[in-house]
BALO-690706 format. One record per residue (C-alpha): x, z, y; residue number from 1. Coordinates in nm, 4 decimals. Example, Ala and Ser with C-alpha at 12.3 -4.5 7.8 and 13.67 -1.06 7.14 Angstrom:
2
R;u;w;v;num
R;1.2300;0.7800;-0.4500;1
R;1.3670;0.7140;-0.1060;2
***
This chain:
313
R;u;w;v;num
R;-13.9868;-8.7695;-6.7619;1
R;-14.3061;-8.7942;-6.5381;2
R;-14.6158;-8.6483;-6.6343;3
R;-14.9429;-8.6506;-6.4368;4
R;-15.1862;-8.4393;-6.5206;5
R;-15.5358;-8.5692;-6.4841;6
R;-15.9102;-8.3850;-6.4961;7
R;-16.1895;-8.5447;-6.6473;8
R;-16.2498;-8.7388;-6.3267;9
R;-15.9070;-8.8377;-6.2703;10
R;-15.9688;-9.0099;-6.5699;11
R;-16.3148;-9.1596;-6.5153;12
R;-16.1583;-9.2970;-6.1647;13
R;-15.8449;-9.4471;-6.3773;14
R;-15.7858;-9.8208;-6.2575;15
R;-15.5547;-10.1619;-6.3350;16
R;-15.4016;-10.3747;-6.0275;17
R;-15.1106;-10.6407;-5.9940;18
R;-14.8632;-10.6490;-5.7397;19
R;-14.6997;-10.9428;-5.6440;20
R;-14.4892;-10.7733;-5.3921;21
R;-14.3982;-10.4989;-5.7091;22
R;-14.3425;-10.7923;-5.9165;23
R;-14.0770;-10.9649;-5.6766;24
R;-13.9199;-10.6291;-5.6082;25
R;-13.8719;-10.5207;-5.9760;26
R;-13.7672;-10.8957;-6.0639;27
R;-13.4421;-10.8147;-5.8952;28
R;-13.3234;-10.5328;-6.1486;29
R;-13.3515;-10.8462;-6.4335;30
R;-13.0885;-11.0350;-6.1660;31
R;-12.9019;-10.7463;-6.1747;32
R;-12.8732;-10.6497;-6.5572;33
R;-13.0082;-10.9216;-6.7453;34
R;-12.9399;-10.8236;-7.0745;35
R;-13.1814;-10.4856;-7.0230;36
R;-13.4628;-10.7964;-6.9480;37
R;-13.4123;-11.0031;-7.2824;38
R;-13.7905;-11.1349;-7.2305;39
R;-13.7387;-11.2542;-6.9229;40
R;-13.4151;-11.4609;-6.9401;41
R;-13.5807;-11.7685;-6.9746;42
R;-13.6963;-11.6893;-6.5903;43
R;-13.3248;-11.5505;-6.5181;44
R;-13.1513;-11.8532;-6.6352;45
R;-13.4109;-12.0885;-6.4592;46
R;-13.3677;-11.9397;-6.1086;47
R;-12.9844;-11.9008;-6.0940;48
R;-12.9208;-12.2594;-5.8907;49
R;-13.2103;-12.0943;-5.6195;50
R;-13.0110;-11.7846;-5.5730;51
R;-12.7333;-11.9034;-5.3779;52
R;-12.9126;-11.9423;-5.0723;53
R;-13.0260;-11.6408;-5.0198;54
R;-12.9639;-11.3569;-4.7730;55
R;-12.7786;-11.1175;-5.0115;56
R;-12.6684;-10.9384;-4.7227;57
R;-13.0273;-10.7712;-4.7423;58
R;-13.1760;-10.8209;-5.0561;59
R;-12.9183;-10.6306;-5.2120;60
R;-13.0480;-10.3144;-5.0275;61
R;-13.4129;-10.3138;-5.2501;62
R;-13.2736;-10.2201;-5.5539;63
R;-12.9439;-9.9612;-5.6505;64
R;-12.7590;-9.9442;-5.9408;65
R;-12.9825;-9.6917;-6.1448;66
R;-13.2369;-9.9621;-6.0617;67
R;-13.4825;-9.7463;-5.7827;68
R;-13.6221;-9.8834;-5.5003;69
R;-13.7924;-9.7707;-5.1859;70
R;-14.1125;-9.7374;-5.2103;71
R;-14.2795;-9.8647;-4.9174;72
R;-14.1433;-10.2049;-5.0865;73
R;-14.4304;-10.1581;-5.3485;74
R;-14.7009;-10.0400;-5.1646;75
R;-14.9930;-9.9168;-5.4445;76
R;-15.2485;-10.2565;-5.4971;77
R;-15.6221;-10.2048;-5.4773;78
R;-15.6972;-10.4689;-5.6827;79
R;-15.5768;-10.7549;-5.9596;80
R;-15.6689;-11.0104;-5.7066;81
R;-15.4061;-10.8385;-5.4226;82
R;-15.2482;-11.1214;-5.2382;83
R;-14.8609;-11.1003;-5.1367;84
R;-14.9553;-11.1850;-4.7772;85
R;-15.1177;-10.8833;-4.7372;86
R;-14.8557;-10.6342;-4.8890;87
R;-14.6178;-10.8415;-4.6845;88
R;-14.8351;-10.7002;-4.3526;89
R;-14.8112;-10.3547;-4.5069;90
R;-14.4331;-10.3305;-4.5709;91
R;-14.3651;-10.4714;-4.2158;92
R;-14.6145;-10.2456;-4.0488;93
R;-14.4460;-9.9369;-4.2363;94
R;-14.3232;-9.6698;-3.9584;95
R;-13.9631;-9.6495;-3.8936;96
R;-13.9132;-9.2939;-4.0063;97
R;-14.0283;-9.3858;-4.3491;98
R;-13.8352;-9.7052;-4.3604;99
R;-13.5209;-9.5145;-4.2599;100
R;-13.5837;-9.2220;-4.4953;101
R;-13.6232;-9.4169;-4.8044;102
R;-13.3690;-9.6834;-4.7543;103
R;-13.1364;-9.3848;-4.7299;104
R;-13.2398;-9.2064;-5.0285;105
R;-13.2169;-9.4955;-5.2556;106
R;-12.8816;-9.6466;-5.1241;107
R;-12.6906;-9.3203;-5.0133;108
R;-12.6615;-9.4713;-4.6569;109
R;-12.8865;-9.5733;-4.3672;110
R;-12.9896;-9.9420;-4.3562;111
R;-12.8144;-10.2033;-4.1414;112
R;-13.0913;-10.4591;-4.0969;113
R;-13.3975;-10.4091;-3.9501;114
R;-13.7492;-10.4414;-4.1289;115
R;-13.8585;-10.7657;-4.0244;116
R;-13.5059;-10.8986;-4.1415;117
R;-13.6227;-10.7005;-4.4929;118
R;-14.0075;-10.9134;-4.4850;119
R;-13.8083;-11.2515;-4.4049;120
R;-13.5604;-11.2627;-4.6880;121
R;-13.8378;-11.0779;-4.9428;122
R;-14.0487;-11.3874;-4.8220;123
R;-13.7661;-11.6383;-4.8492;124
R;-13.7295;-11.5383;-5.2385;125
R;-14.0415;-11.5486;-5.3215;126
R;-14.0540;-11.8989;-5.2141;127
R;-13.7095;-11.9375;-5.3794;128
R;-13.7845;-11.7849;-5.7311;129
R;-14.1145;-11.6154;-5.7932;130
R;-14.3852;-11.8671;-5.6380;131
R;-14.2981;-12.1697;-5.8639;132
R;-14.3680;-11.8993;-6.1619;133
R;-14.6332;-11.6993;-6.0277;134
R;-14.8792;-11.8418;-6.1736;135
R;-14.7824;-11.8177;-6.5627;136
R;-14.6896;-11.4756;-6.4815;137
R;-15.0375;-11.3306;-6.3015;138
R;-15.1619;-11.5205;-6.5903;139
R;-15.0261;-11.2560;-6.8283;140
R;-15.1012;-10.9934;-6.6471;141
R;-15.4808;-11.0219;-6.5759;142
R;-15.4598;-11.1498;-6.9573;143
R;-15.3504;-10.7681;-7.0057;144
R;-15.5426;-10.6152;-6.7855;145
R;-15.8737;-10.7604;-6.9618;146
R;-15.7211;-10.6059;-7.2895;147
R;-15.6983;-10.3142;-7.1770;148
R;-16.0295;-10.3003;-7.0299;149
R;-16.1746;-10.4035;-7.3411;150
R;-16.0027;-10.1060;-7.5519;151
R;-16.1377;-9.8592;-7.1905;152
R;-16.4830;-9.9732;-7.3120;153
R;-16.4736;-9.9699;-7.6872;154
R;-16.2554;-9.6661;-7.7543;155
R;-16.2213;-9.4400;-7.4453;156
R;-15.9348;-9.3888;-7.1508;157
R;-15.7242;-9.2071;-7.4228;158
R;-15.6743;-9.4840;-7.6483;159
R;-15.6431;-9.7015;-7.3767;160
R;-15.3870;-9.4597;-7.1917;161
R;-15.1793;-9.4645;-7.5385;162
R;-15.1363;-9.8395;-7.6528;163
R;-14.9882;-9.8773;-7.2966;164
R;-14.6434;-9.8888;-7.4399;165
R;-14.3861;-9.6388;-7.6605;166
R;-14.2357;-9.4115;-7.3283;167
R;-14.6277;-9.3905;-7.2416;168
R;-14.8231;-9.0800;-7.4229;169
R;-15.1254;-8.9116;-7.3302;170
R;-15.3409;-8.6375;-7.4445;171
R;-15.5393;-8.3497;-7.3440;172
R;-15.5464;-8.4354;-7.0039;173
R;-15.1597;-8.4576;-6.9537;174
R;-14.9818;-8.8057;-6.9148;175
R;-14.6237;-8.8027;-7.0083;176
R;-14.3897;-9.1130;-6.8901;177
R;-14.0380;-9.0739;-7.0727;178
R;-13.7307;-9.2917;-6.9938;179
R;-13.7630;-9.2948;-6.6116;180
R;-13.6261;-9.0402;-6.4589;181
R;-13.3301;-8.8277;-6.4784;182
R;-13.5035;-8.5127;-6.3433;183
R;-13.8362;-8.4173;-6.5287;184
R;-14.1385;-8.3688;-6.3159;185
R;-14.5243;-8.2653;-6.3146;186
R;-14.7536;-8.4059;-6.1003;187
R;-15.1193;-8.3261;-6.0031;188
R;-15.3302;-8.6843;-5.9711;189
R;-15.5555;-8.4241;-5.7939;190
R;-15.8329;-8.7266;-5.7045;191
R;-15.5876;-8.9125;-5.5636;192
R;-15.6514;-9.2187;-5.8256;193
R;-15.4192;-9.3200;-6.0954;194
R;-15.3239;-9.7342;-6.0424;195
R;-15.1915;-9.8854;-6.3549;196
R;-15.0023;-10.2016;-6.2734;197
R;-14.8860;-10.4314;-6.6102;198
R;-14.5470;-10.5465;-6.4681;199
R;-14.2682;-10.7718;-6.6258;200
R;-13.9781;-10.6241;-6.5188;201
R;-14.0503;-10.2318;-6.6645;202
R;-13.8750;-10.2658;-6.8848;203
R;-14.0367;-9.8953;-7.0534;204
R;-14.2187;-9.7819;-6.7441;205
R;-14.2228;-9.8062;-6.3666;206
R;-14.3174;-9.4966;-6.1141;207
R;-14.3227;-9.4358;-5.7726;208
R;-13.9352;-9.2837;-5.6722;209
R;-14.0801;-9.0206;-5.4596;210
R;-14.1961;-8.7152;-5.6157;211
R;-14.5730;-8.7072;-5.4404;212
R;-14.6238;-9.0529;-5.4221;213
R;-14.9458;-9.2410;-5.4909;214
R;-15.0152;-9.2030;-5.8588;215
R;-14.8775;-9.5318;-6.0038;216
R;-14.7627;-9.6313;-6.2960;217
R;-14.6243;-9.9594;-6.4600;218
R;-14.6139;-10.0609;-6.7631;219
R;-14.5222;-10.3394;-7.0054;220
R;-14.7782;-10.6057;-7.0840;221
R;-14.8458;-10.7493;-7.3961;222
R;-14.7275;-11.1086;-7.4960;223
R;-14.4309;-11.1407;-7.2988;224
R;-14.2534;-11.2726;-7.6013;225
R;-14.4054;-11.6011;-7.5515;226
R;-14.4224;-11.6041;-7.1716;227
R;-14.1119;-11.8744;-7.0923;228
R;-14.1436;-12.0504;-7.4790;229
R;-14.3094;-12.3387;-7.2647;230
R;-14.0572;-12.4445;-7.0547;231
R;-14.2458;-12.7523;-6.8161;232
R;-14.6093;-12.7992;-6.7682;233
R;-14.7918;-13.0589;-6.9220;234
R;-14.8159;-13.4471;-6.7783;235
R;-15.1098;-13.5725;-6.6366;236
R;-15.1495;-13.7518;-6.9764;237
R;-15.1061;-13.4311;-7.1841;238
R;-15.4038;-13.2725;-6.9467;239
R;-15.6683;-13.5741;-6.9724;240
R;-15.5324;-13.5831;-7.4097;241
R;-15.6184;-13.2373;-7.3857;242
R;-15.9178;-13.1635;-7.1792;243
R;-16.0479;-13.4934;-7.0863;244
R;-15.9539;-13.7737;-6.8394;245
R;-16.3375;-13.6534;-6.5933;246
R;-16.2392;-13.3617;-6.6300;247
R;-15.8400;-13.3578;-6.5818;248
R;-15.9252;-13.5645;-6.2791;249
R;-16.1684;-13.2835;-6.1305;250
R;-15.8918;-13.0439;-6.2138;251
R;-15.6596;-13.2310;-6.0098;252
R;-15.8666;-13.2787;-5.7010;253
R;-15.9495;-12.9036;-5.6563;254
R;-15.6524;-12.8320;-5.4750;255
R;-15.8577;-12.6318;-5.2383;256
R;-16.2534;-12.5244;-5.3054;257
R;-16.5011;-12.8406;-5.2718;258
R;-16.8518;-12.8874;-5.3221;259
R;-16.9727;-13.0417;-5.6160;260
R;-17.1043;-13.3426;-5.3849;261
R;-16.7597;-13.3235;-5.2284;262
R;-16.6073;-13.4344;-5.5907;263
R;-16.9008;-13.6978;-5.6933;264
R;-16.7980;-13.8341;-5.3257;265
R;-16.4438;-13.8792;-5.4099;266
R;-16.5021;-13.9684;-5.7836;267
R;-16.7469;-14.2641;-5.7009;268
R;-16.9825;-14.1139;-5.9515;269
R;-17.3650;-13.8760;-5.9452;270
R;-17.3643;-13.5324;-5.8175;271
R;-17.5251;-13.4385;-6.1484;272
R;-17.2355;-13.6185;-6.3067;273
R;-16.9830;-13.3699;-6.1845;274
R;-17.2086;-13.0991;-6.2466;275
R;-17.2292;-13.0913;-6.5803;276
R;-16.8136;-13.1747;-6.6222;277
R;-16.7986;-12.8360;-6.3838;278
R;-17.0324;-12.6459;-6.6143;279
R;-16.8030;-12.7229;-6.9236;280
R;-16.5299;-12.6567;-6.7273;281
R;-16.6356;-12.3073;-6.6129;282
R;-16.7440;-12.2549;-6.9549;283
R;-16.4136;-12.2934;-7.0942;284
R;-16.2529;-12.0806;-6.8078;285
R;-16.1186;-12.3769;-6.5843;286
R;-16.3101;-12.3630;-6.3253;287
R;-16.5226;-12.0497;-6.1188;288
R;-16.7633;-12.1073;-5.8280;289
R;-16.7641;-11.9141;-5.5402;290
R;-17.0978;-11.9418;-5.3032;291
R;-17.0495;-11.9830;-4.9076;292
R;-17.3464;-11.9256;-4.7104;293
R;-17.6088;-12.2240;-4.8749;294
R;-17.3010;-12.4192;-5.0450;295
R;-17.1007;-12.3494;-5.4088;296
R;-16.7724;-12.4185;-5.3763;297
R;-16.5191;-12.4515;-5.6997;298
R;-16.2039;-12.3956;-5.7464;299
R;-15.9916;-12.3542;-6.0329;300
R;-15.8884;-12.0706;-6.2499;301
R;-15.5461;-11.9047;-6.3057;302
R;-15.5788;-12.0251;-6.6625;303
R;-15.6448;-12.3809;-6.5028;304
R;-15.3237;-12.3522;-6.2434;305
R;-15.1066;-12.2735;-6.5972;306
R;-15.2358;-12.5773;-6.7523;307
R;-15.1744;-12.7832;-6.4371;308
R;-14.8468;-12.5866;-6.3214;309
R;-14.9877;-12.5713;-5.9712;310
R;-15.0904;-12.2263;-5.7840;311
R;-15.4100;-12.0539;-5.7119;312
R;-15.4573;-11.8991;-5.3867;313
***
């Protein structure tokens, strides 16, 4: 068991990330003992003809058999937009003290491959695996992370801290994290900032494997029964049945952000036109604008990449 124990503004300062990097990382202990991942086998069985190509030699180093991994692999995000190029940067940049240390600890032995050989096949499985899925899966976890905010905001950190899942219990300032750990330990957050991270690959809970680590902890987000039920994305018919031929074709054409002149341009029809197909569109969640100097640009939502099964930067 882990338990932090947090002060009144440890609490106040309490905030929700995802990790693509932590996602890819964990995703490795469903490879490894699938049947302690029943949720997730519809992603297990879908990636097994991907594996094969893949430098085992090193990827078998990020995870042992009591399923811990370094953790300068899952460097604490900042954010629920963090982007796996940059935690890419951070793991390569990591000092080779650390990198040797922690390898060690986790696998018993010092590591035969250097780091950039660790980035390079990390990168080659997202590619592999995790990219043509991203999507659906960030969708569920900012879908989470909204839900949680919302119970923050109408009931206090304490509930919130509570309906994080069953090994997760909090109260009077001390937050207690059961089936991780073989060794029980207290930690001070001590203003250091607690992260909570939603992940998919928990299964119960996920901490940092250093004692003194960044406060971090991961738990399991809600709806995962129904995250692989949908096994394709929907045609291009299925979209314009559903939403609208306009505005399926919009959807389709924002493949990067464009102008709303950009779009009448290529769709041959008024500015105002496509404006008010983009308003309904960002109305419904589809669509957000982003400004750039004078222009608006708009690009499309996660929610609109799951619909379309194509990925949002």
């Amino acid at each position: 068991m882990l338990t932090y124990r947090l002060t009144a503004q440890d609490l106040a300062d309490v905030r929700f990330a995802v990790s693509p990097v932590a996602e890819m990382v964990l995703s490795f202990r469903a490879l490894r003992d699938p049947g302690r991942f029943p949720l997730q086998l519809g992603w297990v069985r879908a990636v097994q003809t991907d594996l094969k190509d893949l430098d085992w030699d090193v990827l078998r180093w990020l995870v042992n058999d009591t399923m811990g991994s370094p953790d300068f692999l899952t460097p604490r995000p900042s954010s629920p937009l963090t982007q796996l190029s940059d935690e890419l940067d951070l793991i390569a940049a990591v000092d080779e003290d650390t990198y040797v240390r922690q390898m060690t600890a986790v696998n018993g032995k010092p590591p035969t491959m250097t780091i950039d050989q660790v980035v390079e096949a990390m990168r080659q499985y997202w590619d592999a695996v995790m990219a043509p899925y991203w999507s659906r899966m960030r969708t569920l976890l900012s879908a989470d992370i909204s839900y949680r905010g919302h119970i923050l905001t109408q009931h206090g950190t304490g509930a919130m801290l509570n309906g994080l899942g069953p090994a997760i219990t909090y109260e009077d300032g001390l937050l207690k994290v059961d089936r991780v750990a073989e060794q029980s330990r207290v930690e001070d957050v001590a203003g250091r900032g607690l992260v909570l991270q939603p992940t998919l690959f928990g299964p119960h809970a996920v901490i940092p494997f250093d004692p003194g680590a960044e406060p971090l902890l991961g738990y399991p987000p809600r709806g995962q029964a129904n995250l692989w039920s949908v096994a394709e994305p929907p045609t291009r018919k299925d979209l314009a049945q559903l939403i609208g031929t306009p505005r399926a074709h919009i959807l389709e054409l924002l493949t990067h952000p464009r102008t709303t002149t950009d779009l009448a341009g290529e769709l041959n029809v008024t500015p105002s036109a496509v404006s008010q197909q983009l308003q309904l569109l960002r109305r419904t969640g589809l669509v957000e604008p982003q400004r750039t100097g004078k222009q608006v640009l708009y690009r499309p939502t996660e929610l609109a990449a799951l619909l379309t099964g194509t990925a949002v930067d």
